[in-house]
C-alpha positions as CSV (number, residue, x, y, z in Angstrom):
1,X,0.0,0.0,0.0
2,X,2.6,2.1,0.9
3,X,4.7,2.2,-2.2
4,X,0.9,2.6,-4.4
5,X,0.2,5.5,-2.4
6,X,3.8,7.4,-3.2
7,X,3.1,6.5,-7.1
8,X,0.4,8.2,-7.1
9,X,1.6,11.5,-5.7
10,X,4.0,11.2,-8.2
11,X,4.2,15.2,-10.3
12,X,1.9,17.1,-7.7
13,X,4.8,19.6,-7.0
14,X,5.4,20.1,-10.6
15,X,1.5,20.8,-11.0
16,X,1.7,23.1,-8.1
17,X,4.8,24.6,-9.4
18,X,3.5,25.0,-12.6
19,X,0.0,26.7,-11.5
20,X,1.9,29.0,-9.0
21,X,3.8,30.1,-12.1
22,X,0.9,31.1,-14.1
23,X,-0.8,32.9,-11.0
24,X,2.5,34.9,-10.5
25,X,2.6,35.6,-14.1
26,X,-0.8,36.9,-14.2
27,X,-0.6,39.4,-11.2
28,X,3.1,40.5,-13.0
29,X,0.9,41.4,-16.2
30,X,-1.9,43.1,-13.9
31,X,1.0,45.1,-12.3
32,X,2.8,46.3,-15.6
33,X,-0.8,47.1,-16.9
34,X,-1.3,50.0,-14.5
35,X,2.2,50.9,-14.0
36,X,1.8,51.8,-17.8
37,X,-1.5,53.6,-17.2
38,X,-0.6,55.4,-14.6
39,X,2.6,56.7,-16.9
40,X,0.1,57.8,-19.5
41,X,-1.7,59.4,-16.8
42,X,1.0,61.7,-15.4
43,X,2.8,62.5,-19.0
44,X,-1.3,63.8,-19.8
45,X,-1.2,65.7,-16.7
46,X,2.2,67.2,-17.1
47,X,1.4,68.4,-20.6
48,X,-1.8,69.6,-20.5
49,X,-0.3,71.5,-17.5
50,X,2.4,73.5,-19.5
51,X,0.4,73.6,-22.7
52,X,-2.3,75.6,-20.6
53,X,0.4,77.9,-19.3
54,X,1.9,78.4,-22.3
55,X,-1.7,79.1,-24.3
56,X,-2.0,81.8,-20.9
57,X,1.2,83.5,-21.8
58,X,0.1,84.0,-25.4
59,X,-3.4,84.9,-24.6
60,X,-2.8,88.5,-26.2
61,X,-1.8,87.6,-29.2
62,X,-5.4,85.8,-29.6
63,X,-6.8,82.3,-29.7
64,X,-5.2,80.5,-32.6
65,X,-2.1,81.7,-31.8
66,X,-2.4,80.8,-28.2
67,X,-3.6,77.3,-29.0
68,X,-1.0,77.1,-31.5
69,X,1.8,77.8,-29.1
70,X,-0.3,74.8,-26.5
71,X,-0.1,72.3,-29.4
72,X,3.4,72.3,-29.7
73,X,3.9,72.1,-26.1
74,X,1.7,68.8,-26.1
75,X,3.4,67.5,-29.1
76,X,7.5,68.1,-27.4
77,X,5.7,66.2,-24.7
78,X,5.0,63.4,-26.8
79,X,1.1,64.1,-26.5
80,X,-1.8,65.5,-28.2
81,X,-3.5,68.5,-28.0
82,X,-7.3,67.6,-27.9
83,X,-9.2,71.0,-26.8
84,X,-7.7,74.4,-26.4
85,X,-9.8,77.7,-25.8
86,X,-8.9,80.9,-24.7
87,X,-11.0,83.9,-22.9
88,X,-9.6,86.3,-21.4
89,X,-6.8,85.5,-19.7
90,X,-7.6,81.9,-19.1
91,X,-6.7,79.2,-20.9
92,X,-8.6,76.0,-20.8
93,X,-6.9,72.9,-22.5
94,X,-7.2,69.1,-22.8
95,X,-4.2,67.0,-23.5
96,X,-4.3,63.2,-24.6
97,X,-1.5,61.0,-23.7
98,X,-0.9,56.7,-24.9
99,X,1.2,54.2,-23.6
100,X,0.4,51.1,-24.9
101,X,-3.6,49.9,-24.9
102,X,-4.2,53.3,-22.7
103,X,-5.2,56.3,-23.9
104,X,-5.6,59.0,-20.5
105,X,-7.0,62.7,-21.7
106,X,-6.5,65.7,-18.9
107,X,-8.0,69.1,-18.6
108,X,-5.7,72.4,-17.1
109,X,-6.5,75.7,-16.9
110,X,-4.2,78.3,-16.5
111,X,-4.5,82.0,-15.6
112,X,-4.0,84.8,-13.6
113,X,-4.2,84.5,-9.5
114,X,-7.5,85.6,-7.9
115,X,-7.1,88.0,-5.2
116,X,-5.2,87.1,-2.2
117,X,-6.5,87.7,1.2
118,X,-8.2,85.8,4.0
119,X,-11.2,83.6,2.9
120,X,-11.0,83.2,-0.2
């Protein structure tokens, strides 16, 4: 009975092995899948960030030449510049941003400070 017993037994740790493998492997890929979103993320933010302050900076020149100015901020950042308007002094802009299956947009505005003072 004994030696019956340890034939059948026989492989289990490969199997186990094996199936501990393909769990590890799986959380690796889940892992890398938001590392990259959450690089897509941050480039979006960072651009749509500095193309909204550089669309603020033109804002006298007008609106196509401020938006101009936003969309080749975007595109130094490796992004695209999806919305861009101007009024006033404030600039309102959308960047887009892809690493791999992920595609992140983000909105900035950029303007003058408000007043400074207690309570507000």
């Amino acid at each position: 009975m004994r030696g019956r017993r340890a034939r059948g037994d026989r492989g289990a740790a490969t199997v186990w092995a094996v199936a501990v493998v393909v769990v590890l492997g799986v959380v690796f890929a889940g892992v890398l899948a938001m590392g990259q979103a959450v690089v897509a993320r941050h480039r979006a933010g960072g651009a749509a960030d500095l193309a909204a302050l550089a669309a603020a900076e033109e804002w006298m020149r007008g609106e196509a030449a401020a938006c101009g100015e936003a969309a080749e901020v975007a595109a130094a950042q490796d992004t695209r510049l999806v919305r861009c308007s101007v009024r006033g002094e404030v600039s309102d802009v959308t960047a887009e941003a892809g690493t791999g299956p992920y595609s992140v947009a983000v909105r900035a505005r950029a303007g003058p400070a408000g007043p400074v003072g207690r309570g507000s």
